[in-house]
Kinemage of the C-alpha trace (Angstrom):
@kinemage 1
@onewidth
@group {chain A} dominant
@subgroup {mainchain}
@vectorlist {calphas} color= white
{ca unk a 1} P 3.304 -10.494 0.077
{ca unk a 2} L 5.451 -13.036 2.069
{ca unk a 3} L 6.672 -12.865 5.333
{ca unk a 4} L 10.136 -14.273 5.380
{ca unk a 5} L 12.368 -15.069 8.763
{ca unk a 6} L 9.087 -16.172 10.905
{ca unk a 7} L 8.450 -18.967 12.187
{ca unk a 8} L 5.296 -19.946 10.066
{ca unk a 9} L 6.004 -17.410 7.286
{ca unk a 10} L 3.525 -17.907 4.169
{ca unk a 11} L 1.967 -15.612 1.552
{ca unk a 12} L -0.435 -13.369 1.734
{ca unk a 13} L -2.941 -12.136 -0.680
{ca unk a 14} L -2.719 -7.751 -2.119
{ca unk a 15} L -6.111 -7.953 -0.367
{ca unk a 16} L -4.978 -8.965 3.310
{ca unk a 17} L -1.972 -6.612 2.677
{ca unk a 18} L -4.040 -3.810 1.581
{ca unk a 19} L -6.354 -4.919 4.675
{ca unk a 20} L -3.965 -4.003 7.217
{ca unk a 21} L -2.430 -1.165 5.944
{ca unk a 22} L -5.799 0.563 5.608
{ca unk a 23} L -6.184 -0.421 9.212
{ca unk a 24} L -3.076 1.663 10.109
{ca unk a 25} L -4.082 4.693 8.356
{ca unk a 26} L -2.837 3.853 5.053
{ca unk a 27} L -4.593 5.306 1.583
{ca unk a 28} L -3.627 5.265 -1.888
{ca unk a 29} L -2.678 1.855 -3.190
{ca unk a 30} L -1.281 1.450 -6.081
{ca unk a 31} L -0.346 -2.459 -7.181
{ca unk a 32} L 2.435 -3.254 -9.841
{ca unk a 33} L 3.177 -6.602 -11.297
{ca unk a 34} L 7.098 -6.704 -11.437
{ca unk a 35} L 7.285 -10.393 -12.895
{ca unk a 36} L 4.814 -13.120 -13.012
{ca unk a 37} L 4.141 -13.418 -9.372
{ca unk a 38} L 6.438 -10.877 -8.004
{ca unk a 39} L 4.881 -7.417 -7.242
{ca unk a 40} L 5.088 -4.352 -5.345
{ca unk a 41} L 1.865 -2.598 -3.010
{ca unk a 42} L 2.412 1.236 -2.588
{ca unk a 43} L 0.630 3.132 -0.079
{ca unk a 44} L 0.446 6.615 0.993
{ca unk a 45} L 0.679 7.485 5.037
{ca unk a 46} L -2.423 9.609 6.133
{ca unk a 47} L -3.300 10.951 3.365
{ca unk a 48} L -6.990 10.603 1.578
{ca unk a 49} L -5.186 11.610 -2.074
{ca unk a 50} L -7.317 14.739 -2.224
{ca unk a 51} L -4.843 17.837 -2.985
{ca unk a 52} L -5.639 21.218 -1.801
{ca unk a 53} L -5.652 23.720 -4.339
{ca unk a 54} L -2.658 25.379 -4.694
{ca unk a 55} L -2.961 29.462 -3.058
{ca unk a 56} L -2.766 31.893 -5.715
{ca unk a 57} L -0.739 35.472 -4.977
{ca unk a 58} L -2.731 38.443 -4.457
């Protein structure tokens, strides 16, 4: 990841990315290599990734 349009902008590592998004209440990463060292981090918003089982009609 790079932060761009800062003052001391510089890369960061998926793990210091992952890092802080975990710390606000991030889950489910998912990395994907776009290009040689271009990627993209996904992350889900307050969710744990568990899915409740779907109610069934009486």
């Amino acid at each position: 990841m790079m932060l761009l349009f800062t003052e001391r902008g510089r890369c960061y590592t998926w793990q210091e990315a992952t890092a802080w998004l975990k710390r606000a209440g991030f889950s489910r990463f998912r990395q994907t290599r776009v290009d040689g060292k271009i990627g993209i981090l996904e992350a889900t918003l307050g969710s744990t990734g568990r899915r409740k089982p779907a109610s069934r009609p009486r």
